[in-house]
C-alpha positions as CSV (number, residue, x, y, z in Angstrom):
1,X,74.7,33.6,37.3
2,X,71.0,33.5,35.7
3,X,69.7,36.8,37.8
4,X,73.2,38.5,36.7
5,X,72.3,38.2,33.1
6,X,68.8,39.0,34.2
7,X,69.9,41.9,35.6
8,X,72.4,43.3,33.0
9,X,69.5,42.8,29.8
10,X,67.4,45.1,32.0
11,X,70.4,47.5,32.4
12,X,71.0,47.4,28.7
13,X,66.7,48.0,27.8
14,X,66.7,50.9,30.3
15,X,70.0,52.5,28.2
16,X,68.4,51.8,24.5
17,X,65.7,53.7,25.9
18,X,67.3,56.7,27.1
19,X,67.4,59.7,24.7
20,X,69.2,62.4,27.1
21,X,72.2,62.7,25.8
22,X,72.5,64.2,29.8
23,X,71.2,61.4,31.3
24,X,73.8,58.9,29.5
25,X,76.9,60.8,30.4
26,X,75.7,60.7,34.1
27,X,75.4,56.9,33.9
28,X,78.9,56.1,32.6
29,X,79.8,58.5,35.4
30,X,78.1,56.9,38.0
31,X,79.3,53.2,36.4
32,X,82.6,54.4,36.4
33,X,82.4,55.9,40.4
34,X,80.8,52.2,41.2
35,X,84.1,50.5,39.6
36,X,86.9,52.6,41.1
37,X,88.2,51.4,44.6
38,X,88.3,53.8,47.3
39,X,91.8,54.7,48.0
40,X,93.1,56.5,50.4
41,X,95.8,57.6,48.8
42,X,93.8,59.1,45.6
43,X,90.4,59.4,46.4
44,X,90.1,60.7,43.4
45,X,91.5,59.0,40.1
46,X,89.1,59.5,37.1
47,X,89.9,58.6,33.8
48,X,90.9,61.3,31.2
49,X,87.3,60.4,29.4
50,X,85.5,60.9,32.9
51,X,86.8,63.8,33.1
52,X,86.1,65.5,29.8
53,X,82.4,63.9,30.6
54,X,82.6,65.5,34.1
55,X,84.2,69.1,32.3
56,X,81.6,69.4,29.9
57,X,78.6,68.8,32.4
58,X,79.9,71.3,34.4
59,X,80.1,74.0,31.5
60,X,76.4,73.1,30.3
61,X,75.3,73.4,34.2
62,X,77.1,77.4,34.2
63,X,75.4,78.3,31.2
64,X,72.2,76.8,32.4
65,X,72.4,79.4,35.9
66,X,72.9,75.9,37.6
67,X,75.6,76.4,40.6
68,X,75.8,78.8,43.0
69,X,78.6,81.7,43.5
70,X,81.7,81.2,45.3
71,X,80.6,83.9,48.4
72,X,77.6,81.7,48.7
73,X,79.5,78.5,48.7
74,X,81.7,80.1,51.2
75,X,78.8,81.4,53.7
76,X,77.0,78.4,53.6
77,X,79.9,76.4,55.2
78,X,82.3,78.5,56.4
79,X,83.6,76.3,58.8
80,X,85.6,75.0,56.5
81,X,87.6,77.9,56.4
């Protein structure tokens, strides 16, 4: 129980020192992703706040140039198709 509170301070010091408003929204992604079960069924159940989080990474990443087209993504793995 001692090295779980040990553990979460260190957590917390490594968020109060973050400044990227980028960086943030990616760990209460990936915090969120480490809580949710993995379910068949769903495999993929975010929360409406993930999702706007998610959304609006995505739309900073297209302005950015970040991404690649959709012929590309198809080429690259076609055997999908």
């Amino acid at each position: 129980m001692l090295q779980l509170e040990v553990m979460r301070k260190e957590i917390f010091r490594e968020i109060e020192k973050e400044n990227d408003e980028g960086v943030l929204e990616k760990i209460i992604l990936y915090i969120n992703e480490l809580r949710m079960p993995h379910m068949t069924i769903h495999p993929c159940c975010y929360t409406d706040e993930v999702k706007k989080v998610r959304i609006e990474q995505s739309v900073r990443d297209a302005v950015a140039g970040l991404g690649i087209s959709q012929e590309k993504m198809i080429e690259r793995h076609s055997e999908w198709l």
